[in-house]
N, C-alpha and C positions, 0 to 999 in steps of 0.2 A: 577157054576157061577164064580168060582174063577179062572178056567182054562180060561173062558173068557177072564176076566180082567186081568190075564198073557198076554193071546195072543194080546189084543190087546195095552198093552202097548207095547211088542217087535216091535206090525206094527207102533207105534207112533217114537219109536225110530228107526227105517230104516227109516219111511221117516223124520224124522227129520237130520237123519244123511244124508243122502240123498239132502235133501235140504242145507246142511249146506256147502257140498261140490259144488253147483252151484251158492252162494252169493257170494259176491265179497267183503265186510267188512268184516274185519278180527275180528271184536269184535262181530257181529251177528253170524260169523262162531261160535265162542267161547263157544258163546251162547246156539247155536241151541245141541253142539258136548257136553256140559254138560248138558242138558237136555235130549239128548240120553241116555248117558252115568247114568244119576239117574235114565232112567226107567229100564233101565236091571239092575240095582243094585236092584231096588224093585222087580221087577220078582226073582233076583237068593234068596235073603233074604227070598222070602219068601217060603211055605213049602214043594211047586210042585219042589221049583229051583233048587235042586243038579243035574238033568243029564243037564240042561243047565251051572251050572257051571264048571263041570266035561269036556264038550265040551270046555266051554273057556279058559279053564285051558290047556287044551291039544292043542288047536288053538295059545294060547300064547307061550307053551313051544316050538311049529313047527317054530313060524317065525325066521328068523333069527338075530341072534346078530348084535347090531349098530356097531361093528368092524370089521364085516364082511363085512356090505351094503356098511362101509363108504370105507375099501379096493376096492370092488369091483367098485364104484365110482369113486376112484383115478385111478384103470386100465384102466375105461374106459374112463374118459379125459384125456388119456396121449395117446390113440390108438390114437385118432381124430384126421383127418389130419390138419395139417397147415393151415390157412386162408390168402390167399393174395390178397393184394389190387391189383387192376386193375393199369392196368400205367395211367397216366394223361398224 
């Protein structure tokens, strides 16, 4: 019963997370992205949750550093070619 109610709070937060990315207010995004974010908290908290935290943990430690994204951001608006107006 309890592996149930693991699984199915993980599927509540996909598609809440899910839905949070196709709203268009940024305070219902907020919303929707912290009440994802509390049901994987109560999944990993509880007593099934070390190999799903042991995943998240290793998912966070792979992404990359914001000094790297933001490097890699500055190369590539500096590649982009020149925009020029049409003659009048």
């Amino acid at each position: 019963m309890d592996l149930l109610v693991d699984v199915l709070l993980l599927l509540a937060a996909v598609m809440l997370f899910d839905r949070s990315n196709t709203d268009r207010d940024e305070v219902w995004q907020l919303c929707l992205r912290i009440l994802a974010v509390m049901s994987v908290l109560s999944v990993i908290t509880s007593d099934r949750g070390l190999p799903l935290a042991v995943l998240l943990l290793g998912f966070a430690l792979w992404l990359p550093g914001a000094a790297r994204v933001e490097r890699a951001l500055d190369a590539a608006l500096h590649n982009l070619p020149e925009r020029r107006e049409p003659p009048a």
